[in-house]
N, C-alpha and C positions, 0 to 999 in steps of 0.2 A: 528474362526473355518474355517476349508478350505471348500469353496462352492462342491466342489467334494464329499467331506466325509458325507456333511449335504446332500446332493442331493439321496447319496446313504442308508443314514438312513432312507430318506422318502421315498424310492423303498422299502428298506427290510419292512418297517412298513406296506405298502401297498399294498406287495405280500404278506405278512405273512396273515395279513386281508381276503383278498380273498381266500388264501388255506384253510384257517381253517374257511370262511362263517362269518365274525365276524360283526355284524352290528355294525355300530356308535351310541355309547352309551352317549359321551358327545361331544357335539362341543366345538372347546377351541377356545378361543382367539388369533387371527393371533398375538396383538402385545407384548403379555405373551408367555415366554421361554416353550420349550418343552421338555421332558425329555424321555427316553424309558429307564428303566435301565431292562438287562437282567439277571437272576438270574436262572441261571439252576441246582444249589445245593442242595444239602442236607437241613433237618431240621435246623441243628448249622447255619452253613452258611446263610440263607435264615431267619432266625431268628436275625441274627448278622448287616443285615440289613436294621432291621426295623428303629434304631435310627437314619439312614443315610438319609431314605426315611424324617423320621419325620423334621430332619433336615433341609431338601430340601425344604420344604414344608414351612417352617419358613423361610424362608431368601426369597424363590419364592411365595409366596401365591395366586398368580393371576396366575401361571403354569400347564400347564397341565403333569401331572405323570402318563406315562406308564408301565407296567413293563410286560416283556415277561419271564414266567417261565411255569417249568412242574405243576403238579399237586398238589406235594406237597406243593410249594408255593402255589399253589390259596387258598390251602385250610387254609394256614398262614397269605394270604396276602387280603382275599376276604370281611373282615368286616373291617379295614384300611380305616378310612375315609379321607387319605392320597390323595389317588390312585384314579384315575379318570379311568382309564382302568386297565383290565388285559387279557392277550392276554397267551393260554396255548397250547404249544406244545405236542399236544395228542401223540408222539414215543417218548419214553424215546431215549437217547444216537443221536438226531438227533442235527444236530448241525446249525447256521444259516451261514454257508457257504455253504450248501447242497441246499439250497432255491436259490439262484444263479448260475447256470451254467457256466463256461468258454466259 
């Protein structure tokens, strides 16, 4: 993975954190993979992947699994003994290129 693209995943992760007050809830392990998957859809959608997350989770099991969604996911995604975090976008239709300035 290109060091530029990882560098700017752990900016978006760690401004998002701070806009939305989110305290650290699990320390993960520096030399286990890290995952954010963002899920800003519907029930179907947000539903559709849960087998994906489970999946992940089997192949990574020492990983830590983020996942940044609206509300509707937390509330699909928030007993998922999957998910080590869930990080929620309280404005619907906000998107995370808005969280970065030019």
């Amino acid at each position: 993975m290109d060091k530029n693209f990882t560098n700017l995943i752990v900016k978006a992760i760690i401004t998002i954190s701070q806009k939305l007050n989110i305290p650290a809830r699990n320390v993960r392990n520096p030399t286990s993979p890290s995952f954010l998957i963002i899920c800003q859809t519907r029930v179907g959608d947000t539903v559709f992947s849960l087998p994906a997350i489970r999946a992940l989770r089997e192949e990574f099991p020492q990983s830590y699994i983020g996942i940044l969604t609206n509300y509707v996911g937390l509330e699909i995604f928030k007993h998922n003994p999957d998910i080590n975090d869930i990080f929620v976008l309280k404005k619907e239709g906000i998107c995370i290129y808005h969280l970065f300035p030019s």
